[in-house]
N, C-alpha and C positions, 0 to 999 in steps of 0.2 A: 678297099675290097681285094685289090691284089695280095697284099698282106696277109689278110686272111685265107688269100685259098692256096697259099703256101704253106699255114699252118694247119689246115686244115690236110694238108698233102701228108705232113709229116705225121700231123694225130692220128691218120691211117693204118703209118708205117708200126706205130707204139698199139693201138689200139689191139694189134693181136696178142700182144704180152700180160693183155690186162683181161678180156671175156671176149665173146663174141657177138658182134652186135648185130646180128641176126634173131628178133623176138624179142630183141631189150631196147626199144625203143625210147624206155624212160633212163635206163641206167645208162645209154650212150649219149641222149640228150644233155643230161646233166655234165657227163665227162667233156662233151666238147664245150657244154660253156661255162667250166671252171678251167677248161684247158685257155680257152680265148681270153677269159679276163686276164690269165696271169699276164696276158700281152695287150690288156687296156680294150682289149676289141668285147665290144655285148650288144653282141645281137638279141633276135625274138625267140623264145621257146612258144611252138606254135600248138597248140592241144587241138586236135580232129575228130572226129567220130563219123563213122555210116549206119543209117537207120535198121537195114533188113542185109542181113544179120545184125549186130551189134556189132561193131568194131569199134574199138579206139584206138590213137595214136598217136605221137608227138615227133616233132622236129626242130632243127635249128636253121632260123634265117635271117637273113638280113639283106633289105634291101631287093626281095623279092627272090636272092637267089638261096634255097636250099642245101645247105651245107652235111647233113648226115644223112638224106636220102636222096631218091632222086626226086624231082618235081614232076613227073608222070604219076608216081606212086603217093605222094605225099598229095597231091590234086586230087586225089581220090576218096579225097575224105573235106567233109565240110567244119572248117575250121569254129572253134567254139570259145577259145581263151588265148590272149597271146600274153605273153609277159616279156 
């Protein structure tokens, strides 16, 4: 777990070079866990949605801890698929 929240420090640091992960919740999903496998680490891609309005949204985690958002925000939605 340590491991990963090192790279996950770093995918931060790159993450600006590449789009902005503000409303791309599926295209930043994807990048961090193609970014983790290259280091053996595969976590949950977690798929969410909220009733009234419609919202959906995805994240990465493992082992409960939340990796591309935060866990306040990502709790806010009632998980529906995890892979």
């Amino acid at each position: 777990m340590e491991r990963a929240r090192q790279l996950m420090a770093a995918f931060g640091y790159l993450r600006v070079f590449l789009f902005s992960h503000r409303e791309e919740c599926l295209r930043d999903s994807l990048a961090v866990l193609e970014f983790l496998a290259g280091y053996g680490i595969f976590p949950e891609w977690v798929f969410g949605a909220r009733a009234r309005p419609f919202v959906a949204h995805c994240w990465v985690q493992c082992e409960g801890v939340v990796f591309n958002d935060t866990a306040e925000h990502a709790g806010g939605y009632t998980p529906i698929m995890a892979l």
